[in-house]
C-alpha positions as CSV (number, residue, x, y, z in Angstrom):
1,X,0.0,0.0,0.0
2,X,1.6,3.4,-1.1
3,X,2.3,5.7,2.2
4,X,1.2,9.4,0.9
5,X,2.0,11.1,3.9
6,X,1.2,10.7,7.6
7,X,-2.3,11.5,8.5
8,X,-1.1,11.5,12.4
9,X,1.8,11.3,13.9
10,X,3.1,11.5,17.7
11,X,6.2,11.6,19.4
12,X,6.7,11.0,23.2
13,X,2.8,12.3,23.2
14,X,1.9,12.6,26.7
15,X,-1.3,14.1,28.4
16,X,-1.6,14.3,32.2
17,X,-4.8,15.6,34.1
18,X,-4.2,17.7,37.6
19,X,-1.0,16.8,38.9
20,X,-0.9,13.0,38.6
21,X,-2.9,11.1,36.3
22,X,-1.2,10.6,33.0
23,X,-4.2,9.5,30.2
24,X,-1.1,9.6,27.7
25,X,2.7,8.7,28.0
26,X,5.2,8.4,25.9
27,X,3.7,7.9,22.7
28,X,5.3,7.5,19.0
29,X,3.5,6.4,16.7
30,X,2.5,6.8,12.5
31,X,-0.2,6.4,10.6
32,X,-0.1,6.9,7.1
33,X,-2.8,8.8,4.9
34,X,-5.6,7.0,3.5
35,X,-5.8,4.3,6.1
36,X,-8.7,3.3,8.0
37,X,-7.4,2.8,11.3
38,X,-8.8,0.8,14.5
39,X,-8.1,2.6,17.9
40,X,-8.2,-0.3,20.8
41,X,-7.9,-1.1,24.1
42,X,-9.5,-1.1,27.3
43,X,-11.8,1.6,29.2
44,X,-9.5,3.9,30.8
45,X,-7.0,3.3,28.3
46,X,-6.3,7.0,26.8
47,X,-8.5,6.0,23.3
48,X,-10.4,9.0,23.5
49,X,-8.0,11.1,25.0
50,X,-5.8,10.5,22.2
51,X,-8.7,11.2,19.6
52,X,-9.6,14.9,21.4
53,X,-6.0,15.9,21.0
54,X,-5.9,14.9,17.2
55,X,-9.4,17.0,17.2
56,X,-7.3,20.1,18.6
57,X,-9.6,19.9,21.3
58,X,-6.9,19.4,23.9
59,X,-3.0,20.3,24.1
60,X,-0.1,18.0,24.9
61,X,1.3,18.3,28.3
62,X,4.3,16.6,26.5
63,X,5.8,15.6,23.0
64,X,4.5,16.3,19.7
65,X,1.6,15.4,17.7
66,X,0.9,16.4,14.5
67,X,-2.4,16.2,12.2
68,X,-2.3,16.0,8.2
69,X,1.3,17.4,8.7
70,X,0.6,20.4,10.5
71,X,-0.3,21.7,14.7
72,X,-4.0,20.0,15.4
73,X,-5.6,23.6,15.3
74,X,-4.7,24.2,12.0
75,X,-5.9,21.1,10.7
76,X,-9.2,21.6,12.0
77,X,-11.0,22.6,9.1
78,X,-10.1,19.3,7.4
79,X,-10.8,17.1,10.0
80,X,-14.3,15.8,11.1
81,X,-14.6,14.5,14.6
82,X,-17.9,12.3,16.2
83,X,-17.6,12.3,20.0
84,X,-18.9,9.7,21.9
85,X,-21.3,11.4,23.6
86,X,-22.3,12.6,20.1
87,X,-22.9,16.5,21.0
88,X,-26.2,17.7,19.2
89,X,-28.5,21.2,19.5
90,X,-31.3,19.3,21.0
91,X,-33.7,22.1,20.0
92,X,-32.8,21.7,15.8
93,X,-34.6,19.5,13.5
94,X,-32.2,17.5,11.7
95,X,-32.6,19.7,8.2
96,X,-31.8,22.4,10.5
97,X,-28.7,20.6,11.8
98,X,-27.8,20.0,8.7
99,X,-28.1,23.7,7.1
100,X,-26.0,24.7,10.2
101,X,-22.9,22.4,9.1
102,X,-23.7,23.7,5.8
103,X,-23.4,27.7,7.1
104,X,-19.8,26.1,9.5
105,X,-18.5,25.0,6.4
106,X,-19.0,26.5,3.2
107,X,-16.1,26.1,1.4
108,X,-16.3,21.8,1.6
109,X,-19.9,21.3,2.5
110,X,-21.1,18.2,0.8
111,X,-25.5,18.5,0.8
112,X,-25.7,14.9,-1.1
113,X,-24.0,13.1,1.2
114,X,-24.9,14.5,4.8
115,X,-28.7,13.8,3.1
116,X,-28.0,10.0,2.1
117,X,-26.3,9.4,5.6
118,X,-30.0,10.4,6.7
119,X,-32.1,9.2,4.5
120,X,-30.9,5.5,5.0
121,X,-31.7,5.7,8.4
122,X,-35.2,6.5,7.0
123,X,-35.0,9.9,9.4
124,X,-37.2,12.9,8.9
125,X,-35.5,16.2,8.5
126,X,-38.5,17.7,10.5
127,X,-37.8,16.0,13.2
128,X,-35.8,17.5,16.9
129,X,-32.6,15.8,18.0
130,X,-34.1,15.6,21.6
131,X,-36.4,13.3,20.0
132,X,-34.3,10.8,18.5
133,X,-32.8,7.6,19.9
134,X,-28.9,7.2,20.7
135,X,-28.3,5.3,17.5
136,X,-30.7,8.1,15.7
137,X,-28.5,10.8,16.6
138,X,-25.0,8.8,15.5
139,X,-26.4,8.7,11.9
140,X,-26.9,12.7,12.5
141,X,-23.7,13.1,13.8
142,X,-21.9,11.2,11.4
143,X,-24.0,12.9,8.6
144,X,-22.5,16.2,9.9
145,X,-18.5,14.5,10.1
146,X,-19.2,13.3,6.4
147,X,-20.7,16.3,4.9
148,X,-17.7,18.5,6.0
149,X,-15.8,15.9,3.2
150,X,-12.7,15.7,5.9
151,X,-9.5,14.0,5.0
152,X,-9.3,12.9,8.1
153,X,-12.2,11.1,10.3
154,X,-11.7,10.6,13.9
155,X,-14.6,8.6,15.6
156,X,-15.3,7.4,19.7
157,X,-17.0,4.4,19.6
158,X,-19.3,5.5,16.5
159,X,-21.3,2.2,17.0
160,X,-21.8,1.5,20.3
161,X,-25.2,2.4,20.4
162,X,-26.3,0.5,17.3
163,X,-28.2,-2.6,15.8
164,X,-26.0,-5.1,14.1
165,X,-27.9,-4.0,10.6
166,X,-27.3,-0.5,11.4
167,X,-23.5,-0.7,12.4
168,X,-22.9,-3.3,9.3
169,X,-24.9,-0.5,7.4
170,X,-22.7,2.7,8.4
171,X,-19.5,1.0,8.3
172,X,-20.5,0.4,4.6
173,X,-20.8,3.9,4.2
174,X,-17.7,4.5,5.8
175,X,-15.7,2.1,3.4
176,X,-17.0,3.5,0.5
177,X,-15.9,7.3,1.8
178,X,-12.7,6.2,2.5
179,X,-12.4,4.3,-1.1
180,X,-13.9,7.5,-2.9
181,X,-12.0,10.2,-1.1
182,X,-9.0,8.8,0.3
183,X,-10.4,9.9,3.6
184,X,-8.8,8.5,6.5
185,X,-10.5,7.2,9.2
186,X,-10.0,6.6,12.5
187,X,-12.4,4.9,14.9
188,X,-11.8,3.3,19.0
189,X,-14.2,0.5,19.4
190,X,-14.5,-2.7,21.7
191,X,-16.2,-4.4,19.2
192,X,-12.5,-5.9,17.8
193,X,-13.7,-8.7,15.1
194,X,-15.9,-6.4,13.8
195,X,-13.2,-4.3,12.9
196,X,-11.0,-6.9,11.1
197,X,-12.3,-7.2,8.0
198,X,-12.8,-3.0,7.9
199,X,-9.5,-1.9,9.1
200,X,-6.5,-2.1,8.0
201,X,-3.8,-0.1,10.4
202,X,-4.0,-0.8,14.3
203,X,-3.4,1.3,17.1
204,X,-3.6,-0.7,20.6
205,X,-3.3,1.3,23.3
206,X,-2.9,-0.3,27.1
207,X,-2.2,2.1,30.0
208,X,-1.8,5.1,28.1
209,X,1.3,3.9,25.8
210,X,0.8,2.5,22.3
211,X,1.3,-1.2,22.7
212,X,0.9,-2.0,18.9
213,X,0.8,-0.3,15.9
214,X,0.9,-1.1,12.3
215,X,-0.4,-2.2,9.4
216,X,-3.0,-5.2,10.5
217,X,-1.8,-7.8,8.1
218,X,2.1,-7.1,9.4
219,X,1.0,-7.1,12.8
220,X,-0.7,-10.5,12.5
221,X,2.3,-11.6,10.5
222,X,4.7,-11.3,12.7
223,X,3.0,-13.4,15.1
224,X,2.2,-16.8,15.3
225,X,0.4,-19.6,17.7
226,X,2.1,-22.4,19.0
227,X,1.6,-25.6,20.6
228,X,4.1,-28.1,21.9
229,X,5.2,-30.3,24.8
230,X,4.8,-28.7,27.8
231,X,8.4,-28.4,29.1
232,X,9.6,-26.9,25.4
233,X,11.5,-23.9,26.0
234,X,10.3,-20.9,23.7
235,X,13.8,-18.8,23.9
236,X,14.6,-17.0,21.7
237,X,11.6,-16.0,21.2
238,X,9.6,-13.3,22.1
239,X,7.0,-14.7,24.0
240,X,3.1,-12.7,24.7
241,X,1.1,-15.0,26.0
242,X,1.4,-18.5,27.1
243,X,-0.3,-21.5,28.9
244,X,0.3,-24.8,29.9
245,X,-2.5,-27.6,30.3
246,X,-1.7,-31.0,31.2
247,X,0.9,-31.9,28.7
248,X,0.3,-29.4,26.5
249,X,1.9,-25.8,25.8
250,X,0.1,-23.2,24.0
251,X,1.4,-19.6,23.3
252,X,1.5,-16.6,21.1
253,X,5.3,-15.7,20.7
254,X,7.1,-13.1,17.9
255,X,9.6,-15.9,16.2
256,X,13.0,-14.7,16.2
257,X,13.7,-18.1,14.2
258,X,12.4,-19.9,12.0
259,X,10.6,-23.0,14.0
260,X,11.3,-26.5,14.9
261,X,9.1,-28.7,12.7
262,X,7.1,-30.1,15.4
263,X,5.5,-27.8,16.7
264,X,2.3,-27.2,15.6
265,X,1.4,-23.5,14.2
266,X,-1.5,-21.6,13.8
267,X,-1.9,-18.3,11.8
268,X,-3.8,-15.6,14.8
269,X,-6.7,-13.6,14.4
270,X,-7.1,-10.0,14.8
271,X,-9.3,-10.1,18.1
272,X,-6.5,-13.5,19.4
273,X,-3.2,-11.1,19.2
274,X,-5.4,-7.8,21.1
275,X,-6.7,-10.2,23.5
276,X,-3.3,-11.6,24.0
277,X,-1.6,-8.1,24.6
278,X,-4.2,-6.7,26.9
279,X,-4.1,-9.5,29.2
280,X,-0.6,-9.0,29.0
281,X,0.6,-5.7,30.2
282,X,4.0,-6.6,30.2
283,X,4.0,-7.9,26.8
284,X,6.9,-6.1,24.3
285,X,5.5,-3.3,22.5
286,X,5.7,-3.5,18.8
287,X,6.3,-0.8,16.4
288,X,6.6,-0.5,12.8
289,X,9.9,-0.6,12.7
290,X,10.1,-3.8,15.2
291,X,8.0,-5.8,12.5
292,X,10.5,-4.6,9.2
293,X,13.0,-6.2,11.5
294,X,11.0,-9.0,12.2
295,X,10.3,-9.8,8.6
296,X,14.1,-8.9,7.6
């Protein structure tokens, strides 16, 4: 996949609130335009921390980040950004709502497609924000993100709040943004196998440091699971997770080697290898840079 740029990119990124609690620390990471990106982790992880400073809705206590290649408050007219708790005018109608992202944004408003975000939800432009249900007022939000026509998307947990049909639905329209425009898109969820055959670039976060990121098929390429006698030792290499029942060793390691021919290997899935580092804190990050070497 050809890298056109970095849509983000952070460098020893920390955010502390009052005088203790760091959200962020120490984070480098790069994602390169035109991906569409999977935020992860736990609750309390810094995910949406990390989303509100690429917004330019909060500033670094430490290190760098920069947006589209520029400072976060410059970027901002290029950027669209859903917040979880989906911030709406509950007095508007939707129309209304929509004519005002139209008035915020007059040089990239795009009518058609704010409109078809709503109209396949089968929504009535008449009709008051206050009235409408959590999932309701996603589609608005997200009709408002996608009719600015960003190059960058940032979204916190867009789908929590809705139906399978309507999550498989949006995430449709989401693709097809990202395929038309180039628009890249970045999106923290929980919901991690539902964001493997979307995504393609990961960003785990655990603690508020970047435990993984990369591009998806690297990331799961660099790992593999194993299973062997139980008293196999697994130096040299790098091990994440492992268990040993009865007889039996299981484990998801980083070969440094290539491996012995008996033990049995399976390839890992997306939601296996985040499962693996989350209940693994001490795990070895891995970076970009860490997989090139891993493939060398």
């Amino acid at each position: 996949m050809t890298d056109t740029g970095a849509a983000l990119e952070a460098s020893a990124l920390g955010m502390r609130f009052g005088r203790g609690r760091w959200a962020l620390r120490a984070c480098g990471f790069r994602l390169p335009a035109g991906r569409v990106c999977a935020v992860v982790g736990p609750n309390g992880a810094g995910k949406s921390t990390l989303l509100a400073l690429a917004a330019g809705l909060l500033a670094p206590t430490e290190g760098t980040l920069t947006v589209l290649g520029t400072h976060p408050a410059r970027a901002r007219a290029r950027v669209g950004y859903v917040a979880q708790d989906k911030p709406l005018y509950p007095q508007l109608t939707i129309a209304e709502t929509l004519r005002m992202g139209a008035d915020l944004n007059p040089d990239r408003w795009d009518a058609t497609t704010a409109e078809r975000v709503v109209a396949a939800g089968g929504l009535a432009p008449k009709a008051r924000i206050r009235a409408l249900s959590g999932g309701q007022r996603t589609r608005v939000a997200l009709a408002l993100a996608l009719g600015k026509r960003p190059e960058l998307l940032l979204m916190d947990e867009p789908m929590a709040d809705l139906d399978p049909l309507a999550r498989h639905e949006l995430m449709g329209t989401l693709m097809a943004q990202a395929a038309e425009y180039g628009t890249t898109i970045v999106m923290s969820s929980h919901v991690v196998a539902e964001l493997e055959n979307s995504c393609d670039h990961l960003l785990l976060v655990g603690s508020g440091r970047i435990r993984l990121a990369g591009e998806i098929d690297d990331l799961l390429a660099a790992h593999t699971r194993v299973s062997t006698a139980a008293d196999t030792a697994l130096a040299p290499h790098t091990v994440v997770e492992s268990r040993v029942t009865g007889r039996q060793l299981s484990a998801l390691i980083r070969p440094a080697s290539p491996l012995p021919t008996d033990w049995r290997t399976t390839a890992p899935s997306l939601e296996e290898l985040v499962l693996a580092y989350l209940r693994n804190p001490r795990a070895a990050t891995l970076t970009p840079a860490e997989t090139e070497e891993t493939h060398a």
